[in-house]
RONUSE-411677 format. One line per field, with one value per residue: residue number from 1; x, y, z of N, C-alpha, C, O in turn; residue in one letter. Coordinates in steps of 0.05 Angstrom, whole numbers, padded with zeros to 5 digits. Example, Ala and Ser with C-alpha at 12.3 -4.5 7.8 and 13.67 -1.06 7.14 Angstrom:
2
num [1; 2]
nc1 [00264; 00257]
nc2 [-00114; -00045]
nc3 [00156; 00142]
cac1 [00246; 00273]
cac2 [-00090; -00021]
cac3 [00156; 00143]
cc1 [00264; 00258]
cc2 [-00066; 00001]
cc3 [00156; 00157]
oc1 [00285; 00268]
oc2 [-00066; 00023]
oc3 [00169; 00161]
residuo [A; S]
//
This chain:
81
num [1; 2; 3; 4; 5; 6; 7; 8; 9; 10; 11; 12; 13; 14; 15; 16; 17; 18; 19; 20; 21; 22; 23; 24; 25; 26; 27; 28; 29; 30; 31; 32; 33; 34; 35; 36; 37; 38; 39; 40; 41; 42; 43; 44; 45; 46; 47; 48; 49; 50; 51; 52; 53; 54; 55; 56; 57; 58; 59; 60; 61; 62; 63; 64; 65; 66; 67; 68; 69; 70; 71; 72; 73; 74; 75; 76; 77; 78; 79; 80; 81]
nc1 [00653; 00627; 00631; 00600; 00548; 00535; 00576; 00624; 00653; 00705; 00726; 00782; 00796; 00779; 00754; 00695; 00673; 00617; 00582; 00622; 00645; 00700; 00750; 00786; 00850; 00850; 00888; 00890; 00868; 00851; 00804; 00779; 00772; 00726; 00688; 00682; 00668; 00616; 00587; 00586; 00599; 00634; 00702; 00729; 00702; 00718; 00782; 00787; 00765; 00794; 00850; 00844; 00847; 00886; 00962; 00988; 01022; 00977; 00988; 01009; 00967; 00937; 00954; 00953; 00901; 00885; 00906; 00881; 00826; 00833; 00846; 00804; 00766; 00784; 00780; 00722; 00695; 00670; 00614; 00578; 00569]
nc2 [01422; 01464; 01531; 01555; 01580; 01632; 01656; 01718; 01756; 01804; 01857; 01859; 01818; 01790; 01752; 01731; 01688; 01674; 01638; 01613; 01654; 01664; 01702; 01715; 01721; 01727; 01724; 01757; 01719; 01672; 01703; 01707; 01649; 01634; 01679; 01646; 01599; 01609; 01627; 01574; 01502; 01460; 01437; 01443; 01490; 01523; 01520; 01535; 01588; 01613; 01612; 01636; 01683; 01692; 01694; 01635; 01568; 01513; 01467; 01486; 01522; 01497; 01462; 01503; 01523; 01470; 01462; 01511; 01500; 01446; 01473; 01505; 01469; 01441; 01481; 01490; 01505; 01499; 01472; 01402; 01379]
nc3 [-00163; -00113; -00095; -00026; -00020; 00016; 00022; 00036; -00011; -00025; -00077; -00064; -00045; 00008; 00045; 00077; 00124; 00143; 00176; 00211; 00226; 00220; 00175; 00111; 00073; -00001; -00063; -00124; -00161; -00138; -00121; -00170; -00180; -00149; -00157; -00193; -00187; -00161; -00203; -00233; -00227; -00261; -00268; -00312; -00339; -00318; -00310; -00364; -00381; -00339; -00361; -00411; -00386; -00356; -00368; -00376; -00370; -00383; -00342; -00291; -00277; -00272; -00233; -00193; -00183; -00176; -00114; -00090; -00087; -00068; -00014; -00003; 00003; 00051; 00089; 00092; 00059; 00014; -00025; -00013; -00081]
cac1 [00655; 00611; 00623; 00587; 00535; 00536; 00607; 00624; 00680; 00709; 00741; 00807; 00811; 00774; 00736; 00676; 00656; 00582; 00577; 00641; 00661; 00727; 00752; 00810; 00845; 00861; 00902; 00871; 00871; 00842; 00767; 00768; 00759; 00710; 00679; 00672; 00651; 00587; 00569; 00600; 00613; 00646; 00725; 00740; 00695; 00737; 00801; 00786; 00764; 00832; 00864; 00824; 00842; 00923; 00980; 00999; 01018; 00960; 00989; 01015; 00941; 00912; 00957; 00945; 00872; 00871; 00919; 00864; 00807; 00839; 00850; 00777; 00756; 00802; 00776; 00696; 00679; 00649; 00582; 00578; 00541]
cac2 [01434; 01484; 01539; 01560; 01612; 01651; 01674; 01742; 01760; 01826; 01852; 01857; 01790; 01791; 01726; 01727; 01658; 01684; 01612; 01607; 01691; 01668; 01718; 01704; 01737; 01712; 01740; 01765; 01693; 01669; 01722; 01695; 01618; 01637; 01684; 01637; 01578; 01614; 01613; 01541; 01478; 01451; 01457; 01441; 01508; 01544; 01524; 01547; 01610; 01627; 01596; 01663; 01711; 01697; 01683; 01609; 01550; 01500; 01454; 01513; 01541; 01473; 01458; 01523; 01519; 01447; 01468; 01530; 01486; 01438; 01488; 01519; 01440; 01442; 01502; 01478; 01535; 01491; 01451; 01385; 01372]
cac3 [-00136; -00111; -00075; -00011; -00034; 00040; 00032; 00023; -00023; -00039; -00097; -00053; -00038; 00032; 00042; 00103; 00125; 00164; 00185; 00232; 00234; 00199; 00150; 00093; 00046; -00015; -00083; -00153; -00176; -00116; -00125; -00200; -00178; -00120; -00171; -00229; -00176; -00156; -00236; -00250; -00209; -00271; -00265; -00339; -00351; -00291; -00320; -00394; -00364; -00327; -00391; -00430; -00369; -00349; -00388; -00358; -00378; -00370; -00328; -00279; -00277; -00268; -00205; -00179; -00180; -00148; -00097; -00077; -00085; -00033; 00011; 00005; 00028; 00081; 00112; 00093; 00049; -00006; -00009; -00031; -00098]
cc1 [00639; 00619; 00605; 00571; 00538; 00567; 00613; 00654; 00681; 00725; 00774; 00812; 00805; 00752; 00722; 00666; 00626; 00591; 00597; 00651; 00695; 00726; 00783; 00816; 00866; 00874; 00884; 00859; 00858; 00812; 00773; 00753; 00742; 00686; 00663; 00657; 00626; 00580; 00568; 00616; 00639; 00682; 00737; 00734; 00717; 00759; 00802; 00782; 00788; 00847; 00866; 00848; 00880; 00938; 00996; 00993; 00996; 00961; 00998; 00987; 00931; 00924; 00953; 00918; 00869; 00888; 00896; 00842; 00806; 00838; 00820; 00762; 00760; 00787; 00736; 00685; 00658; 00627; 00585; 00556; 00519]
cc2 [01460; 01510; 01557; 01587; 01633; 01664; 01702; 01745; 01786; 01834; 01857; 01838; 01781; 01772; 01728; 01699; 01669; 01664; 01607; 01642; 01691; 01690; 01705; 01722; 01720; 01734; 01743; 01737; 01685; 01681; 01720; 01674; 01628; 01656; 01665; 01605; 01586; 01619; 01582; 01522; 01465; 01460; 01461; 01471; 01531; 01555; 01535; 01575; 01623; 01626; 01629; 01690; 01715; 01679; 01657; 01588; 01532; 01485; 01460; 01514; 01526; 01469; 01469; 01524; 01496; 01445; 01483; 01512; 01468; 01454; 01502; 01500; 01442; 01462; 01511; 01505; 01525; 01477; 01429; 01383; 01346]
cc3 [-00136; -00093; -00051; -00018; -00012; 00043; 00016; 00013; -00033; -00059; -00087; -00046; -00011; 00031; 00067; 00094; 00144; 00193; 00209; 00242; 00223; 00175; 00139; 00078; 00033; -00040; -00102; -00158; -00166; -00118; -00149; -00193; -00165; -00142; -00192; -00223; -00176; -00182; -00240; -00240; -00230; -00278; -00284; -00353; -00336; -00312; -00349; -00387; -00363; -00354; -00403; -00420; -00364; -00373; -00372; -00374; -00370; -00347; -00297; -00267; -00264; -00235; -00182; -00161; -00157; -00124; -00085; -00074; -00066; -00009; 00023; 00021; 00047; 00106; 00110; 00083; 00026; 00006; -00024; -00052; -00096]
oc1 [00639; 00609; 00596; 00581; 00545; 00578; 00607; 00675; 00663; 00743; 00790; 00836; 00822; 00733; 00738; 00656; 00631; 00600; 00586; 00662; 00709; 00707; 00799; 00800; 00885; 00870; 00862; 00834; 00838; 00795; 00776; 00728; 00740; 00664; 00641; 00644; 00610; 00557; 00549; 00641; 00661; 00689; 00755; 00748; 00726; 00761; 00824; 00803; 00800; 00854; 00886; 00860; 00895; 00931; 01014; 00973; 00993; 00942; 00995; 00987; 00916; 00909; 00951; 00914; 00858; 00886; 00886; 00839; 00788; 00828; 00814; 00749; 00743; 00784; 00726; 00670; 00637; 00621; 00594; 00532; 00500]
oc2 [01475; 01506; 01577; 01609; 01655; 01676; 01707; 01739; 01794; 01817; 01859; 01836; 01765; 01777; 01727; 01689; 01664; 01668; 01596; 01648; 01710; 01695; 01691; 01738; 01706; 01758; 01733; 01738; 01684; 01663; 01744; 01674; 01644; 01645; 01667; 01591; 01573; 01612; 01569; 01521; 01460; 01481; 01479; 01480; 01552; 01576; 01546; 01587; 01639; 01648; 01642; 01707; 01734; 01662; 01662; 01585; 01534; 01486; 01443; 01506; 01532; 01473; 01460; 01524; 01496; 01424; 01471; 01509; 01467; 01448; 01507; 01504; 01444; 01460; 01529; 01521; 01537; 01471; 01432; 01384; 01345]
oc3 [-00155; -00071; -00062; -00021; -00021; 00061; -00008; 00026; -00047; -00063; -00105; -00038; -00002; 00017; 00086; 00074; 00168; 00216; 00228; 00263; 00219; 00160; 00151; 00068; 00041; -00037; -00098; -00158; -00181; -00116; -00155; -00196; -00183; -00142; -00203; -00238; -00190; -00184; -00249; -00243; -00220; -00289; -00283; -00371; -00345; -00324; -00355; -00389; -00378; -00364; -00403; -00433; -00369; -00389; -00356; -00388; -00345; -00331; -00279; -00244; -00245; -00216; -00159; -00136; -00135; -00112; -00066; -00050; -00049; 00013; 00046; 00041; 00064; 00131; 00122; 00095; 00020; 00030; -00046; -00047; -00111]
residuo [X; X; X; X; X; X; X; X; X; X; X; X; X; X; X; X; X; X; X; X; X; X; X; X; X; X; X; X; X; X; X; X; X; X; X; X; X; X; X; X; X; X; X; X; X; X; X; X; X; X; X; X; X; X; X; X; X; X; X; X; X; X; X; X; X; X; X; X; X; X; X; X; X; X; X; X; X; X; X; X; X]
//
């Protein structure tokens, strides 16, 4: 999953869509993934990543993630590869 290179993210968690004038805010956790997407579509590299960064069980981390990741679909922030 990719996401959308035109979005602006701040380090507070303040998400600009350009494209629609939507804004979001999201938590710490939340400007990691969105962070570590615009390096790395791959989510196996994501999740190892987070793994590194918080103290969470894997399977915790993992649902977390594809819970946000849905939600970023939902609201058409990614691009398809």
């Amino acid at each position: 999953m990719k996401i959308r290179s035109n979005l602006a993210v701040s380090e507070n968690g303040f998400v600009f869509d350009p494209k629609t004038g939507e804004s979001f805010t999201v938590n710490e956790l939340g400007v990691e993934i969105i962070n570590q997407l615009k390096v790395t579509s791959n989510i196996d590299e994501l999740l190892k990543k987070l793994e590194e960064t918080y103290d969470v069980d894997p399977y915790t981390l993992e649902k977390s993630v594809t819970d946000f990741l849905n939600m970023m679909q939902e609201f058409n922030l990614t691009e398809n590869e």
